[in-house]
C-alpha positions in Angstrom: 110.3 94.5 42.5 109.9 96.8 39.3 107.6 100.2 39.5 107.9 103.8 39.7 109.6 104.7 42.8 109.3 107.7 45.3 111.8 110.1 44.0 112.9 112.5 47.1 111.9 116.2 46.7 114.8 118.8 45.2 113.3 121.5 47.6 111.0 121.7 51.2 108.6 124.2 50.5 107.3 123.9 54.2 109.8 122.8 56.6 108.0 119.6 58.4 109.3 120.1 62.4 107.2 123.1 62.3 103.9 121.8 62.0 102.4 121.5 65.1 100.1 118.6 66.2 98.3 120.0 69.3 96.9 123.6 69.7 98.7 126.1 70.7 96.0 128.1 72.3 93.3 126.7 74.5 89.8 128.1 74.0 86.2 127.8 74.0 84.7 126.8 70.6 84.1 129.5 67.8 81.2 131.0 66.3 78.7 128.9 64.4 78.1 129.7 60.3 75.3 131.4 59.2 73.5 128.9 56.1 73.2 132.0 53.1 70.9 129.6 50.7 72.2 125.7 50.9 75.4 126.2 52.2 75.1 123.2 54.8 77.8 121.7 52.8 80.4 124.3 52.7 79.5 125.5 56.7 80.6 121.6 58.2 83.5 121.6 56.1 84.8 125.2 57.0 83.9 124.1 60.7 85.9 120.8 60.1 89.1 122.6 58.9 88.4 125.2 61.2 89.0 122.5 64.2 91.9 120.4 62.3 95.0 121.7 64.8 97.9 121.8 62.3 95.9 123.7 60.0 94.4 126.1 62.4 98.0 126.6 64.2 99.4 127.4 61.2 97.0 129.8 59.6 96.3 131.6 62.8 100.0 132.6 63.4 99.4 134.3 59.8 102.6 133.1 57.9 101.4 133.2 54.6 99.3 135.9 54.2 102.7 137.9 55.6 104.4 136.5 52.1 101.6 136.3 49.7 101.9 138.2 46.5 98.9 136.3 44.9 96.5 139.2 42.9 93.3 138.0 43.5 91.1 134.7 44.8 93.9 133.3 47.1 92.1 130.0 49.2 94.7 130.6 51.8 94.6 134.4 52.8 90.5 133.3 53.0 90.9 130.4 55.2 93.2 132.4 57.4 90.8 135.1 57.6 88.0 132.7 57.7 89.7 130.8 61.1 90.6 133.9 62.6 86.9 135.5 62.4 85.4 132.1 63.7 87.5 131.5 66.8 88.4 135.0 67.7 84.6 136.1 66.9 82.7 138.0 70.0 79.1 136.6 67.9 77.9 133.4 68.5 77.6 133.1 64.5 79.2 134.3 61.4 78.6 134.7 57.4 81.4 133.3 55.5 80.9 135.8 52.9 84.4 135.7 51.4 84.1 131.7 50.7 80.7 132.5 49.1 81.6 135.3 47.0 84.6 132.9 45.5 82.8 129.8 45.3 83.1 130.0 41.5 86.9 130.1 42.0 87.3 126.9 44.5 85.1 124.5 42.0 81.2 124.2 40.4 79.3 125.5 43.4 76.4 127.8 43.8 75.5 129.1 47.4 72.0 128.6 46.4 72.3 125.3 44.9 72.7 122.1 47.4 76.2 121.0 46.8 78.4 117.6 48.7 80.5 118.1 51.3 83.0 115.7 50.4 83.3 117.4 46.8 83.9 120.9 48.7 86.6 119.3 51.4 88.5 118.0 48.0 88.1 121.6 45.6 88.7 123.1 49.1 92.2 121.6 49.8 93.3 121.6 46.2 92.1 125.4 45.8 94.7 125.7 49.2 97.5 123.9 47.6 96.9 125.7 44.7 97.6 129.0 46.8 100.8 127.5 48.6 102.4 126.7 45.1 101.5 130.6 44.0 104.9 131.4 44.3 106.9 128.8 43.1 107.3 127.9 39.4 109.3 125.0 37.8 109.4 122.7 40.8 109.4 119.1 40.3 106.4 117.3 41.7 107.9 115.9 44.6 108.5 119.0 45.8 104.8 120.4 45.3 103.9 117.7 47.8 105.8 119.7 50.7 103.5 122.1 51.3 102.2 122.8 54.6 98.3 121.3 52.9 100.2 118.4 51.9 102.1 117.6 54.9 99.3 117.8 56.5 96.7 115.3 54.4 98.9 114.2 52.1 99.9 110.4 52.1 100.7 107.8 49.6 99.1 104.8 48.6 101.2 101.4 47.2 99.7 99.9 44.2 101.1 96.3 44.5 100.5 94.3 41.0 101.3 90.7 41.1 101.7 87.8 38.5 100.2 84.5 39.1 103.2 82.8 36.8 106.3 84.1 37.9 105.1 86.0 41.3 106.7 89.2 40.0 105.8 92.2 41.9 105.2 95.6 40.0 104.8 98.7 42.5 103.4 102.5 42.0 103.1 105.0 44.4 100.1 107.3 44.2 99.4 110.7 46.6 96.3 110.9 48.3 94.8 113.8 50.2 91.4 111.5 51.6 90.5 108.2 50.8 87.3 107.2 49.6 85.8 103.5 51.3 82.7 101.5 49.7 81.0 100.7 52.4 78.0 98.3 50.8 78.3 95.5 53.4 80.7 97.0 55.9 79.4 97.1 58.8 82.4 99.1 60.3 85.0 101.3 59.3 87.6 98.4 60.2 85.8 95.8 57.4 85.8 98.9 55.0 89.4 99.8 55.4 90.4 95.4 55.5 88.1 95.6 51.9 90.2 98.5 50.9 93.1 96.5 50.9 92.4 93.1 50.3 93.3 92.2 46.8 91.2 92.1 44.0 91.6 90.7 40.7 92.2 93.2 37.8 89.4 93.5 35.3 89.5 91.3 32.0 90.8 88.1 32.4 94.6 88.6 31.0 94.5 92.2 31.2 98.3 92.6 32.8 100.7 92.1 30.8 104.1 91.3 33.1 107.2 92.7 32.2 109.3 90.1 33.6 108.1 86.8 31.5 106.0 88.9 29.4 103.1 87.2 29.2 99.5 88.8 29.3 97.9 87.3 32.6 94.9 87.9 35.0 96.8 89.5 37.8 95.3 90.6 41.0 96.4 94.5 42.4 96.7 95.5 46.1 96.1 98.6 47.5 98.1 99.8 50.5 99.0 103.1 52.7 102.2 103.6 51.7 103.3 106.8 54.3 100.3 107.3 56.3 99.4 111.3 56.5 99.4 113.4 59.7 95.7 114.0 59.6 93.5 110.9 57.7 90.0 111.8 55.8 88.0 109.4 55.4 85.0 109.1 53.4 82.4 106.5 53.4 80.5 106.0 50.6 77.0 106.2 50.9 76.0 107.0 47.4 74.9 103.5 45.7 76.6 103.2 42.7 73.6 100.4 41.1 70.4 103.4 42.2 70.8 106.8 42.7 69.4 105.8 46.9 72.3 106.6 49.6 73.0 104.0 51.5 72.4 104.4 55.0 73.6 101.8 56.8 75.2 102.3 60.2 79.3 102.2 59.9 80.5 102.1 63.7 83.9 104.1 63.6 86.1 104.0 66.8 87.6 107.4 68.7 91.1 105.8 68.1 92.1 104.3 65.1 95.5 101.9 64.4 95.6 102.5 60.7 98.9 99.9 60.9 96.9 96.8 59.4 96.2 98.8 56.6 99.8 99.8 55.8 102.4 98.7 53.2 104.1 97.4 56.3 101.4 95.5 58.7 103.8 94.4 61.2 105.2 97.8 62.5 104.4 99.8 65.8 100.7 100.5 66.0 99.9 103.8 64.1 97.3 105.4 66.3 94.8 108.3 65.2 92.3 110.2 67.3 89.0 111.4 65.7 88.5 114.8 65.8 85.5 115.6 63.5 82.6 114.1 61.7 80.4 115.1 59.7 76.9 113.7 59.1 74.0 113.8 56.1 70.5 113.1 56.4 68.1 112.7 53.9 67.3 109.8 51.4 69.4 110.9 48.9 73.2 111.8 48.3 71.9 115.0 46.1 69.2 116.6 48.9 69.8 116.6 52.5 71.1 118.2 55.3 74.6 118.5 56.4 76.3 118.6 60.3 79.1 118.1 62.1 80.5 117.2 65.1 84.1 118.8 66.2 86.4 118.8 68.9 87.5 121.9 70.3 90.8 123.3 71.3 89.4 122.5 74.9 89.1 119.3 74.1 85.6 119.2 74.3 82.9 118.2 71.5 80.3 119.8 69.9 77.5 119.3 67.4 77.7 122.4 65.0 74.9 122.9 62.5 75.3 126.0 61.0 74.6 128.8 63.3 74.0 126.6 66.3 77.1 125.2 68.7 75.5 123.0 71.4 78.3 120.9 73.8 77.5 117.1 73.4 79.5 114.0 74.1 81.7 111.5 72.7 79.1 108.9 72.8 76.5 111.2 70.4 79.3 112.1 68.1 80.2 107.6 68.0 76.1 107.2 67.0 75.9 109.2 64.2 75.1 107.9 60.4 78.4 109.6 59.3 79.7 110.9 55.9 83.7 111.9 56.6 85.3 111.4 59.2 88.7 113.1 60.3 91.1 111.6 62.3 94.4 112.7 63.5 98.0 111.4 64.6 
């Protein structure tokens, strides 16, 4: 087997035995988010993060705005004021002013522009890493992917390249922080993820050109989970790549998920993840619409949050919905 292996990190920026899985504090769900213009699609998000436990854990016990000497935007000193406000809040909703007054500085949004909640989760967690890397200078990559935002969504796919003449294997390793399923003709998220990583044949017909017999042939690539993260983001794809229509299909997605048939190693113990968020679009199209979620509070309890409204539902309403990402935990 040839490739680019994992190299191990030179330094742990966040030490990993202090994440914490489960909440630390039990409580009644926070305040909802006020929508200032067509901010649907930043509210589920925030309200998703908000309700993700090793995040929340971590910026409510306020260890890195204690250290931060970032002048400035910093995404992490906003999300930890952000969480704080929303669970610890007296109102029953809240303007996330400080996310809209830096929305320039977390990617190309507009508060009154509609904008995709998938694009926002992905700006939102690379604006975070961003922030936990404001310190450090002149670290190999390896060790930018201990942060506490990477420990926490952070996995690694397997790229597995084959040859059809001399069945050499070529590997690379890739990070990913969510991971993006077609879902034209999946009628579940178990078909989508078994499409994800059945292999397909690289384009052009002798496109791969193996370094062991050195021919040029048509080799076929598989795509594995590598090191499965501690919290898993999926999102399914409902903008048609052919017309500019959103598909909108029912995907059924289960409350547990065993993500081990999907790994680099299919035959381990079972990998099991508990969904903890979803959030849901409506309209015809990916670019209009609506955004809401459904979370899972610290009480264990769900609820259907759109925008300023938090209204208690259950499990079986969340498992119904036409959903857009869906979180998932260890």
């Amino acid at each position: 087997v040839t490739g680019k292996e994992m190299t191990p990190p030179q330094k742990t920026l966040f030490p990993p035995e202090k994440i914490f899985m489960d909440w630390r504090q039990k409580r009644r769900p926070g305040a909802g988010l006020y929508n200032l213009g067509s901010t649907c699609y930043l509210n589920v998000i925030l309200q998703c993060l908000t309700y993700t436990p090793p995040l929340a854990n971590y910026l409510l016990s306020r260890q890195h705005s204690r250290f931060c000497r970032q002048q400035g935007f910093c995404m992490m000193c906003i999300m930890e004021d952000h969480v704080r406000k929303v669970l610890y809040s007296s109102a029953s909703a809240i303007r996330p002013r400080a996310v809209i007054r830096d929305l320039k500085f977390i990617g190309e949004f507009k508060p009154d522009i509609p904008g995709d909640a998938y694009e926002f989760l992905r700006c939102t967690l690379k604006a975070m890493q961003t922030a936990c890397l404001s310190d450090s200078s002149d670290l190999d990559i390896s060790s930018e992917q201990t942060t506490i935002i990477h420990q926490i969504f952070g996995g690694f796919l397997r790229s597995r390249v084959t040859c059809p003449n001399c069945k050499a294997v070529s590997d690379s390793y890739k990070v990913f922080m969510d991971v993006l399923l077609k879902i034209k003709g999946a009628s579940s998220l178990a078909t989508a993820l078994e499409d994800f990583v059945t292999p397909k044949q690289l384009d052009g017909r002798k496109s791969f050109k193996c370094s062991k017999c050195k021919k040029k042939v048509a080799a076929s690539k598989t795509v594995t989970i590598h090191h499965a993260p501690r919290v898993l983001t999926v999102c399914l794809g409902r903008a048609d790549d052919q017309s500019s229509r959103k598909l909108s299909q029912v995907v059924a997605y289960p409350e547990y998920l065993n993500l081990r048939p999907y790994m680099s190693d299919p035959a381990g113990e079972p990998l099991l993840y508990s969904l903890y968020a979803v959030v849901v679009h409506t309209g015809h199209t990916c670019l209009g619409g609506h955004f809401f979620c459904y979370t899972k509070a610290s009480n264990k309890q769900w609820y259907k949050m759109n925008d300023v409204s938090v209204d208690s539902c259950d499990i079986h309403t969340v498992l119904e919905q036409q959903a857009y990402l869906l979180f998932y935990t260890r």
